[in-house]
C-alpha positions as YAML, in Angstrom:
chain: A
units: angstrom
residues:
- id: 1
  name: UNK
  ca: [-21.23, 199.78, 402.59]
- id: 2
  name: UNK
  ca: [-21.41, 197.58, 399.19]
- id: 3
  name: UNK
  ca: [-22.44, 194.05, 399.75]
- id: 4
  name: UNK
  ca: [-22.56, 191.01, 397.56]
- id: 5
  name: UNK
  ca: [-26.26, 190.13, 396.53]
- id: 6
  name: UNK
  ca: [-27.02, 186.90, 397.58]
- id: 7
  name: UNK
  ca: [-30.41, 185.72, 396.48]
- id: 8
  name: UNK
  ca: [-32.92, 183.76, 398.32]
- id: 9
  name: UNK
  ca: [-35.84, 182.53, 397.21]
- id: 10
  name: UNK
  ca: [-38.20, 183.84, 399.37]
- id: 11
  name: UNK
  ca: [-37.12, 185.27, 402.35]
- id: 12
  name: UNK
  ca: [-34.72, 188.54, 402.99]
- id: 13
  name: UNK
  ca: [-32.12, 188.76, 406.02]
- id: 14
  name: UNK
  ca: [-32.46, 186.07, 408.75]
- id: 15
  name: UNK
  ca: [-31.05, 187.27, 412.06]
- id: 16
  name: UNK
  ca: [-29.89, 183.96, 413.46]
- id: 17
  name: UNK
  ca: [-31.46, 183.81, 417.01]
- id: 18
  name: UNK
  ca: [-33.77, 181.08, 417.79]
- id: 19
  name: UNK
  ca: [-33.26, 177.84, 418.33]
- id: 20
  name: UNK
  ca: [-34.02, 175.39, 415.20]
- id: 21
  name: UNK
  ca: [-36.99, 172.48, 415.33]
- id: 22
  name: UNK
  ca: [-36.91, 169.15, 415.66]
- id: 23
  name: UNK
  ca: [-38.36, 167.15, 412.96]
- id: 24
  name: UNK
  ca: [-41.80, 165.51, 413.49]
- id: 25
  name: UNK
  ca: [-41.43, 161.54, 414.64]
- id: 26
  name: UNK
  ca: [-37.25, 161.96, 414.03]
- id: 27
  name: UNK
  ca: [-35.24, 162.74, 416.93]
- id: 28
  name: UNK
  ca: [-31.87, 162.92, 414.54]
- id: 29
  name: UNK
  ca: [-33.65, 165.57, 411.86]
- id: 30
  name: UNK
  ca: [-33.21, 169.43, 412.12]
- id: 31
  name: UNK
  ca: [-34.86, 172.06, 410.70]
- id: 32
  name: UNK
  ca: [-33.22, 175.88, 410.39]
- id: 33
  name: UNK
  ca: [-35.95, 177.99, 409.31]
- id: 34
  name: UNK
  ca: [-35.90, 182.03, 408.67]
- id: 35
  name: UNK
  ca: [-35.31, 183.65, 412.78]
- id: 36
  name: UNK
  ca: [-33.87, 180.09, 413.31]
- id: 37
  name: UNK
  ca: [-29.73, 179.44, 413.77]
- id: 38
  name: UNK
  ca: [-27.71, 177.43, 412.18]
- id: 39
  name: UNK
  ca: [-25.20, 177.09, 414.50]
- id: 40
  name: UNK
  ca: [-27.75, 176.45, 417.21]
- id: 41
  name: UNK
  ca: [-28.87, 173.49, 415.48]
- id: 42
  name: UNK
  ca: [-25.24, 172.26, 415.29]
- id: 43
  name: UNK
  ca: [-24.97, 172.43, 418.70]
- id: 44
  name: UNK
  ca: [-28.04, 170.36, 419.31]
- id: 45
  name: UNK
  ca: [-26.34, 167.62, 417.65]
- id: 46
  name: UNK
  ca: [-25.85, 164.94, 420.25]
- id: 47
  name: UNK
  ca: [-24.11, 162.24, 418.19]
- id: 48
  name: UNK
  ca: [-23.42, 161.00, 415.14]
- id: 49
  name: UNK
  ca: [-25.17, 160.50, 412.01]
- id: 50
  name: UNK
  ca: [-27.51, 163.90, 412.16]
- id: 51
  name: UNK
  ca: [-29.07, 165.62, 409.15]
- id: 52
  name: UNK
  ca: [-29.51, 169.47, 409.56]
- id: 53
  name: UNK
  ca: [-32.26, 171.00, 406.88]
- id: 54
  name: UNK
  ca: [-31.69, 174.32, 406.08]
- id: 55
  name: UNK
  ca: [-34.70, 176.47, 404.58]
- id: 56
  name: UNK
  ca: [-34.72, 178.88, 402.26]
- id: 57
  name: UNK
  ca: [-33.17, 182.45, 403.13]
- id: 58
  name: UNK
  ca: [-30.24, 184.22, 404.30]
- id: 59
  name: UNK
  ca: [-28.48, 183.38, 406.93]
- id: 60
  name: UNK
  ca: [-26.08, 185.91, 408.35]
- id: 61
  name: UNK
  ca: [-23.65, 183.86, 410.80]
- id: 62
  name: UNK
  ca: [-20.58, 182.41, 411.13]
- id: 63
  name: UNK
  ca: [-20.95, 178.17, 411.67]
- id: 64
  name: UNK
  ca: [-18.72, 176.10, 413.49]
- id: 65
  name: UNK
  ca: [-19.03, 172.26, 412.91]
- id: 66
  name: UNK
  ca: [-16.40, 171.03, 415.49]
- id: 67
  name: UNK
  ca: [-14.84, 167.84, 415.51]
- id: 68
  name: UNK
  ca: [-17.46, 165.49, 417.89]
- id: 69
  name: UNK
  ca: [-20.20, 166.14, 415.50]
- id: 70
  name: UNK
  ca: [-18.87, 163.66, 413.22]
- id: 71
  name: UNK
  ca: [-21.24, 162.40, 410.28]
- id: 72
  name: UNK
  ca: [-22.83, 165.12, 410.30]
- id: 73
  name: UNK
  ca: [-25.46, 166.30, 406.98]
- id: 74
  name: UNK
  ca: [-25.87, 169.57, 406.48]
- id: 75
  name: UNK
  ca: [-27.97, 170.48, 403.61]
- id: 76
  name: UNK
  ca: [-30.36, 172.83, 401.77]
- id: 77
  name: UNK
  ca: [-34.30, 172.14, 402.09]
- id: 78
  name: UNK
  ca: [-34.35, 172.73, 398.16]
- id: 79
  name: UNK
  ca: [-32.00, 171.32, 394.92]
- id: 80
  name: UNK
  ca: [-31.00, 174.48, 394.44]
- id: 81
  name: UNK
  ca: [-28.22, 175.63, 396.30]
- id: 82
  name: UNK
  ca: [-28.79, 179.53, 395.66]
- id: 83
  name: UNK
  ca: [-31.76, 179.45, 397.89]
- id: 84
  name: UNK
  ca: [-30.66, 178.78, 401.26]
- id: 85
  name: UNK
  ca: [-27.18, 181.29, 401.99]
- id: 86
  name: UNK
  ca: [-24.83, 181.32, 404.83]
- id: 87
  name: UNK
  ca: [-22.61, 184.21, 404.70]
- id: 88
  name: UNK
  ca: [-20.34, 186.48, 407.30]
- id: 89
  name: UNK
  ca: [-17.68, 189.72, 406.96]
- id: 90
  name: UNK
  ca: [-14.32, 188.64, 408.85]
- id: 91
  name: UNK
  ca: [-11.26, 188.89, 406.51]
- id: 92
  name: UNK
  ca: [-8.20, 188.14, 407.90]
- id: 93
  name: UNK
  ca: [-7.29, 191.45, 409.16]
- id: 94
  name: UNK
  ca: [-10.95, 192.40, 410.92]
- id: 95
  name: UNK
  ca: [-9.98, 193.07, 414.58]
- id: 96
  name: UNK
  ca: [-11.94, 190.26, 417.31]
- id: 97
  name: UNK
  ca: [-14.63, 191.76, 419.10]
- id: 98
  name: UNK
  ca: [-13.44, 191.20, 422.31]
- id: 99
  name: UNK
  ca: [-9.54, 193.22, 421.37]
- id: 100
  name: UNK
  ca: [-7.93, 190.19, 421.30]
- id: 101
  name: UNK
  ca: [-6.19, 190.71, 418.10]
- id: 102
  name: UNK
  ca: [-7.62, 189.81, 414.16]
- id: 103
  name: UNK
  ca: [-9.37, 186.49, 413.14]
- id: 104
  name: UNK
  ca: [-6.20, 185.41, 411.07]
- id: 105
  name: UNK
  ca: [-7.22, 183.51, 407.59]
- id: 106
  name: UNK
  ca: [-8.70, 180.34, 409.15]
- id: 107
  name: UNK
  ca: [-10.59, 182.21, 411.78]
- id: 108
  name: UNK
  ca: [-11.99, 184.28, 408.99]
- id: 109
  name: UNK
  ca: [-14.04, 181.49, 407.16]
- id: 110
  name: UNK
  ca: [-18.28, 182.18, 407.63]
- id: 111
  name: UNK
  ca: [-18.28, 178.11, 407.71]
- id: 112
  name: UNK
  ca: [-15.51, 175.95, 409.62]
- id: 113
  name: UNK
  ca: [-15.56, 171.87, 409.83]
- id: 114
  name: UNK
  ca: [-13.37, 169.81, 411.70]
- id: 115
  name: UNK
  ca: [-15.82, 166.92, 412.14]
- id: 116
  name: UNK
  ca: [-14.93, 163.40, 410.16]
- id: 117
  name: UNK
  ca: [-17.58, 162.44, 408.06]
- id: 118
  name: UNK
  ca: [-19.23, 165.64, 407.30]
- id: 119
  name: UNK
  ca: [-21.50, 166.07, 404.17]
- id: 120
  name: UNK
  ca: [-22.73, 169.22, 403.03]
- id: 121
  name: UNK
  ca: [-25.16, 169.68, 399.93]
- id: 122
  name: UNK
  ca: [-27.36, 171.93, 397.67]
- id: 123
  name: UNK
  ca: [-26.36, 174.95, 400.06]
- id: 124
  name: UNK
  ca: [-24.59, 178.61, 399.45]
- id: 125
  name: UNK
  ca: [-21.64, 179.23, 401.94]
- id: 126
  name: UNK
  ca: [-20.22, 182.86, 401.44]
- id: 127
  name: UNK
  ca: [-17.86, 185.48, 402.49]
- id: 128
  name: UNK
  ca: [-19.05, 189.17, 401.54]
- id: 129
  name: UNK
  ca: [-15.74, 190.80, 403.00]
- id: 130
  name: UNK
  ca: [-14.53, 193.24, 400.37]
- id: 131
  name: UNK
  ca: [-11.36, 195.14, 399.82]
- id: 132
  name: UNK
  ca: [-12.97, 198.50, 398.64]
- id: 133
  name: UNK
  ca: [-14.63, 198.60, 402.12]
- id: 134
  name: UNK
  ca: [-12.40, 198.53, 403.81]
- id: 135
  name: UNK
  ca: [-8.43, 200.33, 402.55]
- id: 136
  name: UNK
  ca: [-7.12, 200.47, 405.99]
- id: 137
  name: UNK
  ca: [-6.89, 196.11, 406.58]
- id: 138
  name: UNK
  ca: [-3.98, 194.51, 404.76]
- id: 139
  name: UNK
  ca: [-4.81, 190.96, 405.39]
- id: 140
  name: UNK
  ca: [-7.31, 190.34, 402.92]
- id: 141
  name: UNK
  ca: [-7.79, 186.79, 402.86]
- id: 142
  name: UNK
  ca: [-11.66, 186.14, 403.67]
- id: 143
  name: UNK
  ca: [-12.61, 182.79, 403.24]
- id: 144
  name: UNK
  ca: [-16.25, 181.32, 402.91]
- id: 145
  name: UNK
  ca: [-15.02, 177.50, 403.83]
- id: 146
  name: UNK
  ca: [-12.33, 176.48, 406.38]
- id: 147
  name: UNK
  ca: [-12.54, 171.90, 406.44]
- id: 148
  name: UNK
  ca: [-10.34, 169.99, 408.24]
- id: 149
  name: UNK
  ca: [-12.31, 166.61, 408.94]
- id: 150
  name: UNK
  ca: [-11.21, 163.46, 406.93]
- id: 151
  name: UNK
  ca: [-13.93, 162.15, 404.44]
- id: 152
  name: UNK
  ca: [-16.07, 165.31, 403.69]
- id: 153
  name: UNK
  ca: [-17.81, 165.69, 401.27]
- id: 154
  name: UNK
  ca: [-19.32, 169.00, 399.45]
- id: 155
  name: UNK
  ca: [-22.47, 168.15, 396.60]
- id: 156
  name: UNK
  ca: [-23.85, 170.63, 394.73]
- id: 157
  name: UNK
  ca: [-22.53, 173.66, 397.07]
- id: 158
  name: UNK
  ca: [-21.60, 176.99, 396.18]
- id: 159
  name: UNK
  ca: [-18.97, 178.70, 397.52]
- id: 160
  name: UNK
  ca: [-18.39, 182.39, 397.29]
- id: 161
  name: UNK
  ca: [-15.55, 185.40, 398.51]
- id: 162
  name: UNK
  ca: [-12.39, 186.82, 397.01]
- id: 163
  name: UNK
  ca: [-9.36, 185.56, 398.24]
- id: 164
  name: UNK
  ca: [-8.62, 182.13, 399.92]
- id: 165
  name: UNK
  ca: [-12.74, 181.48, 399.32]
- id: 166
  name: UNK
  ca: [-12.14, 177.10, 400.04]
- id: 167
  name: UNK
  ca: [-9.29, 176.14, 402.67]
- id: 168
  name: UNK
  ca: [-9.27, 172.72, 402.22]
- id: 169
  name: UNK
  ca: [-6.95, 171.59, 405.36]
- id: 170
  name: UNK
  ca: [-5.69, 168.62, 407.29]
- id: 171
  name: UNK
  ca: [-6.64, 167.27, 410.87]
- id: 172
  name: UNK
  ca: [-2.76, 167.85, 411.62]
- id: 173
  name: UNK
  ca: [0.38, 168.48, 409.53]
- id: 174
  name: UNK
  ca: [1.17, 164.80, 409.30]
- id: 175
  name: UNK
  ca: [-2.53, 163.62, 408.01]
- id: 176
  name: UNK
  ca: [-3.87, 162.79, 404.28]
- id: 177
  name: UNK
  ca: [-7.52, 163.46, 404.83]
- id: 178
  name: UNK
  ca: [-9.65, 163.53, 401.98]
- id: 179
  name: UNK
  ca: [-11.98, 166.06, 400.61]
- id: 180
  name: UNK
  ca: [-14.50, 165.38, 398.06]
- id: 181
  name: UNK
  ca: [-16.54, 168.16, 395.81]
- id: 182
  name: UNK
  ca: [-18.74, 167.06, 393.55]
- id: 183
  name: UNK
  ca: [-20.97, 169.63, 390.82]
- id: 184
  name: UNK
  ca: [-19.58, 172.81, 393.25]
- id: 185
  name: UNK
  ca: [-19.30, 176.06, 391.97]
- id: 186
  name: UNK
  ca: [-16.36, 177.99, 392.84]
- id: 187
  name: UNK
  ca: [-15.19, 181.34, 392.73]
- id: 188
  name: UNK
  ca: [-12.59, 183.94, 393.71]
- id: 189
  name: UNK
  ca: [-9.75, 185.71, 392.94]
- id: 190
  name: UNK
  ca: [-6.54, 185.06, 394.59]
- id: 191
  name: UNK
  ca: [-5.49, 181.58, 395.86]
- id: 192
  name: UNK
  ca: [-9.17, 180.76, 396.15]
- id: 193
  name: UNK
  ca: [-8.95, 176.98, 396.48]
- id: 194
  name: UNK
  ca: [-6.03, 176.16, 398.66]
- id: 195
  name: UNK
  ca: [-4.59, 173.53, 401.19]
- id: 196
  name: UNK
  ca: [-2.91, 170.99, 402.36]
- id: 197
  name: UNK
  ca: [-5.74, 167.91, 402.38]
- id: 198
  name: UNK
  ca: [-6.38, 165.43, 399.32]
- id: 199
  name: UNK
  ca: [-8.82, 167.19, 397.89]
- id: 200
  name: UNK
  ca: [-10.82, 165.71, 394.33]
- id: 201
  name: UNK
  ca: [-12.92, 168.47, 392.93]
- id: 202
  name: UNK
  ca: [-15.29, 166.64, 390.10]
- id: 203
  name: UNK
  ca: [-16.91, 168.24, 387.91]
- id: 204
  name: UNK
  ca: [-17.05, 171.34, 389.37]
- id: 205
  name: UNK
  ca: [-17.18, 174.95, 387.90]
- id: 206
  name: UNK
  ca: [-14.35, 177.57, 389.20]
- id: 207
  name: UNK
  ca: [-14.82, 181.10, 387.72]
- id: 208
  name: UNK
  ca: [-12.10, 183.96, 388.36]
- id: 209
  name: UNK
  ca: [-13.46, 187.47, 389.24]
- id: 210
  name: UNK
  ca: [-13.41, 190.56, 387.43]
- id: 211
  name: UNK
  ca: [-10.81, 192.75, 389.01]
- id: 212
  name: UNK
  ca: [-10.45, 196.69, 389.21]
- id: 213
  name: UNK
  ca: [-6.50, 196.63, 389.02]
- id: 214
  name: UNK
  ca: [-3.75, 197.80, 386.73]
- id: 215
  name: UNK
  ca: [-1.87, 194.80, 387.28]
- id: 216
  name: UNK
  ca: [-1.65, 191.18, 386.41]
- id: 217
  name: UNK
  ca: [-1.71, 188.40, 387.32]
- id: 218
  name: UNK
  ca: [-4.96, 188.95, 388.98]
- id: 219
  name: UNK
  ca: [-4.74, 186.14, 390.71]
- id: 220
  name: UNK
  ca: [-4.50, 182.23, 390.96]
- id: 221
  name: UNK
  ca: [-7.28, 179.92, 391.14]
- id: 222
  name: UNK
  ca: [-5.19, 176.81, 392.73]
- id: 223
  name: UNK
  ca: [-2.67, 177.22, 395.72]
- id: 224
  name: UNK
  ca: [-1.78, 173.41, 397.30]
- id: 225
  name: UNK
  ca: [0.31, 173.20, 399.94]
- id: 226
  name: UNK
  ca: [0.11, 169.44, 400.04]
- id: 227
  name: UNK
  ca: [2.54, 167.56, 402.80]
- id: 228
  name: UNK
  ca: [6.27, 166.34, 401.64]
- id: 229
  name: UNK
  ca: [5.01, 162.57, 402.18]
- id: 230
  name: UNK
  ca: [1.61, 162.77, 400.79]
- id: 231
  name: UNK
  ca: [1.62, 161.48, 397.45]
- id: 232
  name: UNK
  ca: [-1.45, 163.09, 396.48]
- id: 233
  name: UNK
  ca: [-3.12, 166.59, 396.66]
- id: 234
  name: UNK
  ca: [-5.38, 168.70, 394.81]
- id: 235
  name: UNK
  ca: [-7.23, 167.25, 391.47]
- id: 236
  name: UNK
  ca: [-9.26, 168.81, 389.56]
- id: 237
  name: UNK
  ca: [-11.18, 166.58, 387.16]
- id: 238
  name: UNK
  ca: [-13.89, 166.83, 384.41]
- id: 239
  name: UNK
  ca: [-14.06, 169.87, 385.50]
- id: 240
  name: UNK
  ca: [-14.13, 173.80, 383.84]
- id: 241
  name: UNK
  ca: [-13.15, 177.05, 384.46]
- id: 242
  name: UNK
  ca: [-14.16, 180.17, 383.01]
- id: 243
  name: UNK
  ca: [-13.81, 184.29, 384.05]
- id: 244
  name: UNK
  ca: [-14.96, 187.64, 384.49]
- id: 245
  name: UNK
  ca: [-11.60, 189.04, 383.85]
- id: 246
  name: UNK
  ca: [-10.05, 189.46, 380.57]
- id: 247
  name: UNK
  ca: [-8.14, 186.72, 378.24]
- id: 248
  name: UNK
  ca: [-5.31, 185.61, 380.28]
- id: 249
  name: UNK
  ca: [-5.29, 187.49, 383.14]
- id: 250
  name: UNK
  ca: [-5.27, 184.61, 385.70]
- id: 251
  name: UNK
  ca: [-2.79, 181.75, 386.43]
- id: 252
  name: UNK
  ca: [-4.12, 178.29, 387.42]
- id: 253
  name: UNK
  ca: [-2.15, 178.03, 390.39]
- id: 254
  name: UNK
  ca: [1.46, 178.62, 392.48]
- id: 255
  name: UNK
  ca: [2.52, 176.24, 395.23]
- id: 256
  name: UNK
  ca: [2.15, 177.70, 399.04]
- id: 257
  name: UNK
  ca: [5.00, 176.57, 401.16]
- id: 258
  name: UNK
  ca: [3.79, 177.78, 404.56]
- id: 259
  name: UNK
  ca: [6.67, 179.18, 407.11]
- id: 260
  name: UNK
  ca: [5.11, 176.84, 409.47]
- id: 261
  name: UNK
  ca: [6.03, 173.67, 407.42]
- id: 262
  name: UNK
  ca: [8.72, 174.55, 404.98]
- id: 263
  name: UNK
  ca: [9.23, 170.99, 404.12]
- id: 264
  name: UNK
  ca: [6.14, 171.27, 401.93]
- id: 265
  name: UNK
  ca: [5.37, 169.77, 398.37]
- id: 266
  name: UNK
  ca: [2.74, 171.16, 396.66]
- id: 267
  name: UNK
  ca: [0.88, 169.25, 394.40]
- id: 268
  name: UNK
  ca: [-1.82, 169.76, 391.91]
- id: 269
  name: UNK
  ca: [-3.14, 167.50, 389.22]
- id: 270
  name: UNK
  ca: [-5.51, 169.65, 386.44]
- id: 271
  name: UNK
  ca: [-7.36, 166.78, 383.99]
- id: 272
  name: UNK
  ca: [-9.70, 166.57, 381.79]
- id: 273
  name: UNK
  ca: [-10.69, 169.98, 382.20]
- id: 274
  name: UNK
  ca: [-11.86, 172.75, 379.71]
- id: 275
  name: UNK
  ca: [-9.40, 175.97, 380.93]
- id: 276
  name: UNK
  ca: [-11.56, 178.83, 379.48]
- id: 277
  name: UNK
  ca: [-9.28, 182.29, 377.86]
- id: 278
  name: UNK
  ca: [-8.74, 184.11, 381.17]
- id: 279
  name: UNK
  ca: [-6.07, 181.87, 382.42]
- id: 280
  name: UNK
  ca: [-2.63, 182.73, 380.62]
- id: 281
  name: UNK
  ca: [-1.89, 179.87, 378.31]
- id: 282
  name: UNK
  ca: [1.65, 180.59, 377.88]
- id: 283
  name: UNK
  ca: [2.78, 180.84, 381.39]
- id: 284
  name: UNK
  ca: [0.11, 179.17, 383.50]
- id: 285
  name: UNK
  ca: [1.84, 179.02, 386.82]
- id: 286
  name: UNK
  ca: [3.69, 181.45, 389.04]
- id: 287
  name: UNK
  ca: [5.64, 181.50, 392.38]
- id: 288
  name: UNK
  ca: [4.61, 183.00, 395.67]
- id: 289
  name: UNK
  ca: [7.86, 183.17, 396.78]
- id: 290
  name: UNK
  ca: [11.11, 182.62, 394.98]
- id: 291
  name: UNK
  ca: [13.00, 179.99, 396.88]
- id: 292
  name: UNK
  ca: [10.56, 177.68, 396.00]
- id: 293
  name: UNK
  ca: [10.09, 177.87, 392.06]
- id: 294
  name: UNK
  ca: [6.86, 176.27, 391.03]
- id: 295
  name: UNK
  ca: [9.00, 174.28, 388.27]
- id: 296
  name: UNK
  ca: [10.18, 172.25, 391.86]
- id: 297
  name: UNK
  ca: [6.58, 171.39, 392.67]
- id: 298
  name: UNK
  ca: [4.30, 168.37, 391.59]
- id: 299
  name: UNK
  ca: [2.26, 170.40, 388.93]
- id: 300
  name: UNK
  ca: [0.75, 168.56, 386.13]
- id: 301
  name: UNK
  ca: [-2.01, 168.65, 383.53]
- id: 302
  name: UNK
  ca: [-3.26, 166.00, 381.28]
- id: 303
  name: UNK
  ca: [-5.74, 166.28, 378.17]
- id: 304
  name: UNK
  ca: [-7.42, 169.30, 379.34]
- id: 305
  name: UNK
  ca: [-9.05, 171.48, 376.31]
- id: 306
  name: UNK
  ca: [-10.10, 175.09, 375.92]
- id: 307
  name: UNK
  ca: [-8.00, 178.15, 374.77]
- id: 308
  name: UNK
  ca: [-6.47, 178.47, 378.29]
- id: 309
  name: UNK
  ca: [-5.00, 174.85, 377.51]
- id: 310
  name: UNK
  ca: [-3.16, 175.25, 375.00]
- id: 311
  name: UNK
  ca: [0.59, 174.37, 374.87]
- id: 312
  name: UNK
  ca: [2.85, 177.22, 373.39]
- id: 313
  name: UNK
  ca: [5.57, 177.03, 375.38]
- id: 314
  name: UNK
  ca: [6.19, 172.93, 376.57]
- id: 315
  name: UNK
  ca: [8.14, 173.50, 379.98]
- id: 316
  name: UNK
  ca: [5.26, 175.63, 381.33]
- id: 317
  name: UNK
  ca: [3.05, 173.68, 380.95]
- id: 318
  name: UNK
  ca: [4.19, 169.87, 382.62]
- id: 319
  name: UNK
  ca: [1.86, 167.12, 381.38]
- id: 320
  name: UNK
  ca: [1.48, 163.64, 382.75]
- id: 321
  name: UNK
  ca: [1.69, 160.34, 380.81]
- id: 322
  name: UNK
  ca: [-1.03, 158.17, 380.25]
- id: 323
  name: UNK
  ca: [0.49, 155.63, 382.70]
- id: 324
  name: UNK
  ca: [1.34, 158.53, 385.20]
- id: 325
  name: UNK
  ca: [-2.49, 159.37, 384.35]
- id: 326
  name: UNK
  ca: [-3.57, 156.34, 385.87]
- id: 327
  name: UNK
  ca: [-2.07, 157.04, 389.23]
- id: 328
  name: UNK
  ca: [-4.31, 160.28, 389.83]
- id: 329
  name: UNK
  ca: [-7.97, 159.57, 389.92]
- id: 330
  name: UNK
  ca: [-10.58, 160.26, 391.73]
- id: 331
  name: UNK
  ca: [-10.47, 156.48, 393.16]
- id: 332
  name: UNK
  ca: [-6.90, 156.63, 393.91]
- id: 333
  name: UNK
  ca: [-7.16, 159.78, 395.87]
- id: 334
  name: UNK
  ca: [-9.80, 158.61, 397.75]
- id: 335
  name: UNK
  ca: [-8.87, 155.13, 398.41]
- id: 336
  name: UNK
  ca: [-11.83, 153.03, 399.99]
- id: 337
  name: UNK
  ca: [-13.84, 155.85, 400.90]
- id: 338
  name: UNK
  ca: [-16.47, 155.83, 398.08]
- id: 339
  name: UNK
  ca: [-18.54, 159.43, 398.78]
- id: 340
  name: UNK
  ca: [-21.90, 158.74, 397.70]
- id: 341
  name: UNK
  ca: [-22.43, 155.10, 397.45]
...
């Protein structure tokens, strides 16, 4: 079976087992070192306002942050996010253990928050599910990151899979939480950052993969499925994105109207952004399904640069004025939550 390479300074395949340490003289400090578990040292969490140090190596687990571990940090031991990996297999289609039926796309993701507060930093969360291993599954969405929890925020995190690689969610189908990602690297193929939460994504890096197929597009790197009444959802700022693939094989997004909420606006806000050649600058967005066109939807760019920016054809390509500009910012998406400060 092929595998992504994940590197790790220093340490090979963890088998998540023991149970992680608690830091010298700090009774709200964990350490996950190699043989130690992640998700055993969420567990230990007794409150809020915990930080959980990961260590370098490779952690192969799937990590559940549920929603009474609010505040919650979970970060890498190092700056560098590619030393410390957590990464799983489910996809969508891969059949439960116990017969129960398949994981479905959320229950797919290697890392799943629901807690408010949640900050995760300088860390690698992956999904290594591949199509080519396995022909017979036909739900291929495998996602690395599943959040649901108002005010979390990603810094410096890398997130890695094919399809649906960042679900960022809501609490319920009538909330505007907020989701905040900072100097992330992205990547994927199809619809691999989508959801229904405010999400800002600053300047971050999202790079489309090369894919073996005779057919394009290859994929979409934006999918929103933002609620009817929330005025804002998905903005990219300062941001770039670059490929694998050829020139213009990609489309920067299409809306997702779920069957489950049909009354669904999708929005998506692209600014300030460098769009690198593999993202189709005369027709840059398509539909997933026909009865909702994404000419309907609340797509717009504003002075983003780059050969996959350029305008060739106007009414593809909706831009915002520079009062409309002013209205979708990083500030007014997250309102007085100031991630960081």
């Amino acid at each position: 079976m092929r595998r992504r390479a994940f590197i790790a300074a220093g340490a090979g395949l963890i088998l998540a087992r023991a149970t992680p340490a608690f830091a010298a003289g700090s009774r709200r400090v964990l350490h996950v070192r190699p043989g130690d578990s992640v998700q055993a040292a969420v567990d230990a969490v007794d409150g809020p306002g915990w930080t959980i140090v990961v260590h370098p190596g490779t952690y192969r687990e799937v990590v559940n942050v549920p929603v009474g571990k609010a505040e919650l940090t979970l970060r890498g031991a190092s700056c560098d996010p590619r030393d410390a990996v957590i990464v799983y297999d489910n996809a969508n289609g891969t059949q439960k253990p116990d017969g129960s039926g398949t994981y479905g796309t959320a229950g797919s993701a290697t890392f799943t928050s629901a807690a408010p507060g949640l900050t995760v930093r300088d860390l690698t969360l992956a999904n290594d599910w591949l199509r080519a291993d396995h022909p017979d599954i036909t739900g291929t969405q495998a996602v690395a990151a599943y959040t649901y929890g108002d005010r979390t925020h990603f810094e410096n995190v890398r997130l890695l899979a094919h399809q649906d690689t960042l679900f960022v969610e809501t609490s319920a189908l009538a909330a505007f939480d907020r989701q905040y990602f900072h100097r992330c690297y992205i990547e994927g193929d199809v619809d691999f950052v989508f959801g229904r939460a405010t999400a800002v994504f600053e300047e971050c890096h999202f790079h489309t993969l090369r894919r073996d197929v005779d057919f394009t597009p290859k994929g979409m790197v934006f999918a929103p499925s933002t609620a009817r009444a929330n005025p804002r959802g998905i903005l990219a700022v300062r941001s770039r994105i670059t490929s694998g693939a050829e020139d213009a094989a990609y489309k920067l997004a299409r809306p997702w109207v779920p069957t489950y909420e049909t009354s669904a606006w999708p929005s998506l806000v692209v600014r300030d952004t460098r769009i690198g050649p593999g993202i189709d600058p005369v027709a840059p967005y398509t539909n997933m399904r026909e009865q909702y066109p994404w000419q309907t939807m609340r797509f717009r760019e504003y002075r983003n640069s780059g050969p996959g920016a350029v305008i060739s054809v106007p009414e593809n390509r909706p831009q915002l004025t520079p009062k409309e500009a002013e209205a979708h910012t990083k500030r007014t998406y997250l309102g007085d939550w100031r991630p960081g400060a």
